[in-house]
C-alpha positions as CSV (number, residue, x, y, z in Angstrom):
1,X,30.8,-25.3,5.8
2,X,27.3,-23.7,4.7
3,X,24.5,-25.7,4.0
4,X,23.6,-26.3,-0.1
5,X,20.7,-24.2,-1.1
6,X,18.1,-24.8,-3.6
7,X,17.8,-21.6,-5.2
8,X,14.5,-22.0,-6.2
9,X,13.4,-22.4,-3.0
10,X,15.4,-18.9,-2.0
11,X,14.0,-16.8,-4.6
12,X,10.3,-18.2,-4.2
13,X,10.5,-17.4,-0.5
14,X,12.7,-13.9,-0.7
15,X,10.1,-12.9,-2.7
16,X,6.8,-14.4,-1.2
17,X,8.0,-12.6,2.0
18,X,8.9,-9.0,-0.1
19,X,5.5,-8.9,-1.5
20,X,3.9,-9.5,2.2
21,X,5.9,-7.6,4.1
22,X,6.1,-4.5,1.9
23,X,4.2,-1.5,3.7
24,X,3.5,-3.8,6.7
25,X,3.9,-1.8,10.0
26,X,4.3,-5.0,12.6
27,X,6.0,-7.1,10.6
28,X,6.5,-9.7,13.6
29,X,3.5,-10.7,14.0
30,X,2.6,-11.4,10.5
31,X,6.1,-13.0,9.8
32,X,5.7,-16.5,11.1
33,X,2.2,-17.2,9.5
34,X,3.7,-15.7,6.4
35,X,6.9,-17.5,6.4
36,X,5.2,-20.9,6.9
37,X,3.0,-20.1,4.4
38,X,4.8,-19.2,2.0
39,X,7.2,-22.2,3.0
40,X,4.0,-24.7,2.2
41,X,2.9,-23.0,-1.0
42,X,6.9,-23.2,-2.3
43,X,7.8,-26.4,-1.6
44,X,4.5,-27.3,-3.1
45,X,5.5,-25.7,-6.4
46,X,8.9,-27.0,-6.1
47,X,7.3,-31.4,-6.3
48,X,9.8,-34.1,-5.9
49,X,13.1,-31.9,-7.2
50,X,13.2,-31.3,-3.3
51,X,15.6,-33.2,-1.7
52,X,14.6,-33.8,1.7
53,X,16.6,-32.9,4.7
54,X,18.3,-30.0,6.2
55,X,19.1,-28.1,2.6
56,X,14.9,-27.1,2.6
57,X,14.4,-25.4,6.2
58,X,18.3,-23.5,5.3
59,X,17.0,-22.6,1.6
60,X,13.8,-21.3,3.3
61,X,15.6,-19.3,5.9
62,X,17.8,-18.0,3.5
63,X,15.4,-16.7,1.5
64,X,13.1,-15.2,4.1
65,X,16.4,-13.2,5.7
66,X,17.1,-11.9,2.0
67,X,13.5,-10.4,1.7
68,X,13.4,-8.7,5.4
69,X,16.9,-7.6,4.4
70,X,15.8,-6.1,1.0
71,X,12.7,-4.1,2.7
72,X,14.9,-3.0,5.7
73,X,13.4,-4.9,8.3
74,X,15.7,-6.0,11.3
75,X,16.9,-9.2,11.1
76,X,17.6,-9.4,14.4
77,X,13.7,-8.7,15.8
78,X,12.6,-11.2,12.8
79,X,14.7,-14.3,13.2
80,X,12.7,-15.7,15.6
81,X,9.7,-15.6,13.4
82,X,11.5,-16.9,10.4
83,X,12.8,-19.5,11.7
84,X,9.3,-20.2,13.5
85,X,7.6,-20.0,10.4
86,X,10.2,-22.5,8.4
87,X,10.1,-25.2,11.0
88,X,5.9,-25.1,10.8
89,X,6.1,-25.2,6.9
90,X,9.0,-27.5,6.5
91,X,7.2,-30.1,9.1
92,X,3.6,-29.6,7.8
93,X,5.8,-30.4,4.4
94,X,7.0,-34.0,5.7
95,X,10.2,-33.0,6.7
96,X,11.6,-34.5,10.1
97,X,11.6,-32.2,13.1
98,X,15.5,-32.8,13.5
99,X,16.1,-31.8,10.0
100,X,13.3,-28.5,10.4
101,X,15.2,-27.6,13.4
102,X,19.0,-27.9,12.3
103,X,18.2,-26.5,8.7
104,X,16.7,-23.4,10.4
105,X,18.8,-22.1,13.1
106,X,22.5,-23.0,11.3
107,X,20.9,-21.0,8.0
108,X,19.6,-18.4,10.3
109,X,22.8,-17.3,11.9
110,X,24.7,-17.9,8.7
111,X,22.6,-15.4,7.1
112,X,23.0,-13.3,9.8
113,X,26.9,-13.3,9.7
114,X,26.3,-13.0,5.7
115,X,24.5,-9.9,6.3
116,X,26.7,-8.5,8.7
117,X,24.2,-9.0,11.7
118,X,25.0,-10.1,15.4
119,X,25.2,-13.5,15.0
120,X,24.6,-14.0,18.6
121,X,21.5,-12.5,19.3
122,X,20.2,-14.3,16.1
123,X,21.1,-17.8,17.6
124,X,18.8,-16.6,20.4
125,X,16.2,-15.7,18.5
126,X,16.7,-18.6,16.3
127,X,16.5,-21.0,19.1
128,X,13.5,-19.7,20.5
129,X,12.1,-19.8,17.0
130,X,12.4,-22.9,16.6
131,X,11.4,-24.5,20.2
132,X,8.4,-22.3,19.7
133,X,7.8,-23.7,15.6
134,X,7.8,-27.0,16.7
135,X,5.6,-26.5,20.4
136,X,3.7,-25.1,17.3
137,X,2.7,-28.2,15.4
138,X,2.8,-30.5,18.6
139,X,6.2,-31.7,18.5
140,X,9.0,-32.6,21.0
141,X,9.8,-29.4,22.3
142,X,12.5,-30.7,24.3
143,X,14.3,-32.2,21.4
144,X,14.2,-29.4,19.7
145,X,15.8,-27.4,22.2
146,X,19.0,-29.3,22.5
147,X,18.5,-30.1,18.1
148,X,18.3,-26.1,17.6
149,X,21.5,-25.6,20.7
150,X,23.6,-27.7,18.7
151,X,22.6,-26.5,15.5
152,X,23.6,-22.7,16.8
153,X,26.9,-24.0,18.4
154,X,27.7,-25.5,14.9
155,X,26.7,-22.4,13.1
156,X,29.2,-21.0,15.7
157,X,32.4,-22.9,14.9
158,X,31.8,-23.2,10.9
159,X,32.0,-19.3,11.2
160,X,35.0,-19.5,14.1
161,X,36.8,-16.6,15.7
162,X,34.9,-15.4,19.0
163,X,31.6,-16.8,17.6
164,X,31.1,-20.0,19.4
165,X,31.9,-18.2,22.5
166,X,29.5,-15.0,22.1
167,X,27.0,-17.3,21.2
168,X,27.5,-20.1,24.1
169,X,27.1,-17.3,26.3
170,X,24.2,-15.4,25.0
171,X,22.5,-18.8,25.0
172,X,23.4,-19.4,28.6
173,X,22.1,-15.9,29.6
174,X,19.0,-15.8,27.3
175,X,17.8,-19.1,26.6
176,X,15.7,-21.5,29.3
177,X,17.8,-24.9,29.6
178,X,20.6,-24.3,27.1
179,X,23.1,-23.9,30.1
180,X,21.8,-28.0,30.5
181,X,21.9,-28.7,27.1
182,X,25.7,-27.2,26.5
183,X,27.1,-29.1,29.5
184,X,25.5,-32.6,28.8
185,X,26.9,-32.0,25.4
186,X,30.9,-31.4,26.7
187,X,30.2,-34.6,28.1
C-alpha cells in the first residue's frame, strides 16, 4: 500500500532536479543540496494545499527518483542523497522528523522497485540518507535510525516476496545498529 502523492509536488521536484542535474558530471555531491532545495522552494510554491505528514517527504522522493531516472543517473548511487536532501527540506519545511524520515525511505524503495531497481541496496542507501538528513539539521539521529529501519522493513512487506528478507539482511550487513534495531523490534 503506496503512500498518496501530491502530484504537484512530483512534477515540481522531477523537474527542479532535471534542470540541475542535466550535464552535471558528480551528480552526488550536488544532489542533496539540490534536492533540499528544490524541496523548500516547492513546498513553498505549493502554500497550505500541503497536507502535512508522510505524503510530502514520499511526493518529494518520488519526484526526485523520476528526474535522476529521466537523465540516466543511477538510482542506486543517488538514493542516499535524495532521500538526504528530502528529510533537510521537508524538516526545514515544519514537517516532523518521524514523518521526514518514514515518507523518505518507504517512497525511496518504492520508487526503486517501480523502476526496476534493487530495492535492497536502495533501503541502504535510503537509511543512511536519512540518519545522515537529519544528523543534518541537528535532529535525533538515533530515532531516525530505527524510524528510517522500520520504514524500509515496511516498504519491504507492502512489496512482499523475498523483499523483506533481502532487505533485513542487507541492512544487517550494511547498516551500523540496524541488526539492534530489527531485534528490539521482533520483540
Amino acid at each position: 500500500m503506496g503512500i498518496p502523492i501530491i502530484s504537484n509536488v512530483v512534477n515540481g521536484i522531477k523537474g527542479g532536479v532535471k534542470a540541475t542535474l542535466k550535464g552535471t558530471a558528480d551528480t552526488g555531491s550536488v544532489l542533496a543540496n539540490s534536492v533540499k532545495n528544490i524541496a523548500v522552494t516547492t513546498l513553498k510554491g505549493t502554500g497550505e494545499l500541503v497536507v502535512k505528514g508522510v505524503q510530502v517527504p514520499a511526493s518529494i522522493v518520488s519526484g526526485a527518483f523520476q528526474g535522476i531516472s529521466d537523465i540516466g543517473v543511477s538510482v542506486v548511487k543517488s538514493a542516499k542523497g535524495i532521500v538526504n536532501g528530502t528529510i533537510q527540506g521537508a524538516m526545514d519545511s515544519g514537517i516532523s522528523q518521524k514523518d521526514a524520515v518514514q515518507g523518505s525511505v518507504k517512497q525511496a524503495i518504492e520508487s526503486a522497485k517501480d523502476l526496476g531497481e534493487d530495492v535492497a541496496e536502495v533501503a541502504v542507501e535510503a537509511v543512511k540518507g536519512a540518519v545522515n538528513g537529519v544528523k543534518q539539521v541537528g535532529g535525533d539521529t538515533i530515532g531516525a535510525a530505527k524510524d528510517a529501519v522500520v520504514a524500509a522493513l515496511d516498504a519491504a512487506k507492502d512489496i512482499g516476496g523475498e523483499a523483506v528478507d533481502s532487505v533485513k539482511s542487507a541492512l544487517n550487513s550494511s547498516v551500523d545498529g540496524a541488526k539492534e534495531i530489527i531485534s528490539e523490534i521482533k520483540k
